[in-house]
C-alpha positions in Angstrom: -4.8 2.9 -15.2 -5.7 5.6 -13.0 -5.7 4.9 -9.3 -8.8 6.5 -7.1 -9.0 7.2 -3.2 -10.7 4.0 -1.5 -9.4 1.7 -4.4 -8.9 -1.8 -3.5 -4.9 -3.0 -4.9 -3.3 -6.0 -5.1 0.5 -5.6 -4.5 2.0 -7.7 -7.5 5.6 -6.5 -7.3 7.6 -4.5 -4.4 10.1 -2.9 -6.8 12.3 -0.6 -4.3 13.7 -1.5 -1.0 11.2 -1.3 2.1 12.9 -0.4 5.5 12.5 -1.7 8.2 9.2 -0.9 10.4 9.2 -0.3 14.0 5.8 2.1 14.8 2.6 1.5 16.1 1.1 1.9 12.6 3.0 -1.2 10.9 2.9 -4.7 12.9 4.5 -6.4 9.8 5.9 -5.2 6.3 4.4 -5.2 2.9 4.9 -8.0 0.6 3.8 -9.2 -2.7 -0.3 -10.3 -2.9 -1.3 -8.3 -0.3 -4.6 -6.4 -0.9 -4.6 -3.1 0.4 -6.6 0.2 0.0 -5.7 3.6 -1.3 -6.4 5.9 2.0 -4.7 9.0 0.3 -3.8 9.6 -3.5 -0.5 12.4 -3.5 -0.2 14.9 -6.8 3.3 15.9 -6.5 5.4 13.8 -6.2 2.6 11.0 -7.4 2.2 8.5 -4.7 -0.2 6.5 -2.5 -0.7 5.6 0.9 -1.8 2.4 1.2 -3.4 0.6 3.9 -3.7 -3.3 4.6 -5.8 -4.9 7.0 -6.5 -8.3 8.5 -9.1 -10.4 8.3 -10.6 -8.6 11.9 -9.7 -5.5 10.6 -6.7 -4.4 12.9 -3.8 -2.7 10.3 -1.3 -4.6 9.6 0.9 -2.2 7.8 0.1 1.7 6.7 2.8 3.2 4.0 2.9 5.8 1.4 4.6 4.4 -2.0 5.5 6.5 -5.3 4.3 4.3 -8.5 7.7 3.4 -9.4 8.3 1.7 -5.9 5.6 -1.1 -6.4 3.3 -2.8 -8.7 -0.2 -2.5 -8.4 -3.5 -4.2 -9.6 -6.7 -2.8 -9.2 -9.3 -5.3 -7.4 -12.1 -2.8 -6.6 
């Protein structure tokens, strides 16, 4: 499936090795069931920049991921 910008994703698998976050954009790291949205779709290399949010809206981490790096379900 084809990915578009403002796409809701579930995270269903991390597949490569996240490092370690230390920035104002990323107050915890990624993990598995998180649903985050596609802020900027990237041609070449393919990739996304994915945002997740808390329930009052304050990002909770903000990373750009090539496809092969995690698995990803479409929610909306």
């Amino acid at each position: 499936m084809k990915f578009k910008q403002y796409d809701a994703v579930r995270l269903k698998g991390i597949l490569a090795p996240i490092a370690q976050l230390n920035d104002e954009f990323n107050l915890r790291s990624p993990k598995t069931g998180d649903v985050a949205y596609i802020i900027e779709i990237y041609e070449n290399p393919l990739g996304y920049e994915l945002e997740y949010s808390d329930a009052d809206g304050i990002t909770q981490w903000l990373m750009a991921f090539q496809p092969h790096e995690v698995e990803l379900e479409f929610v909306s």
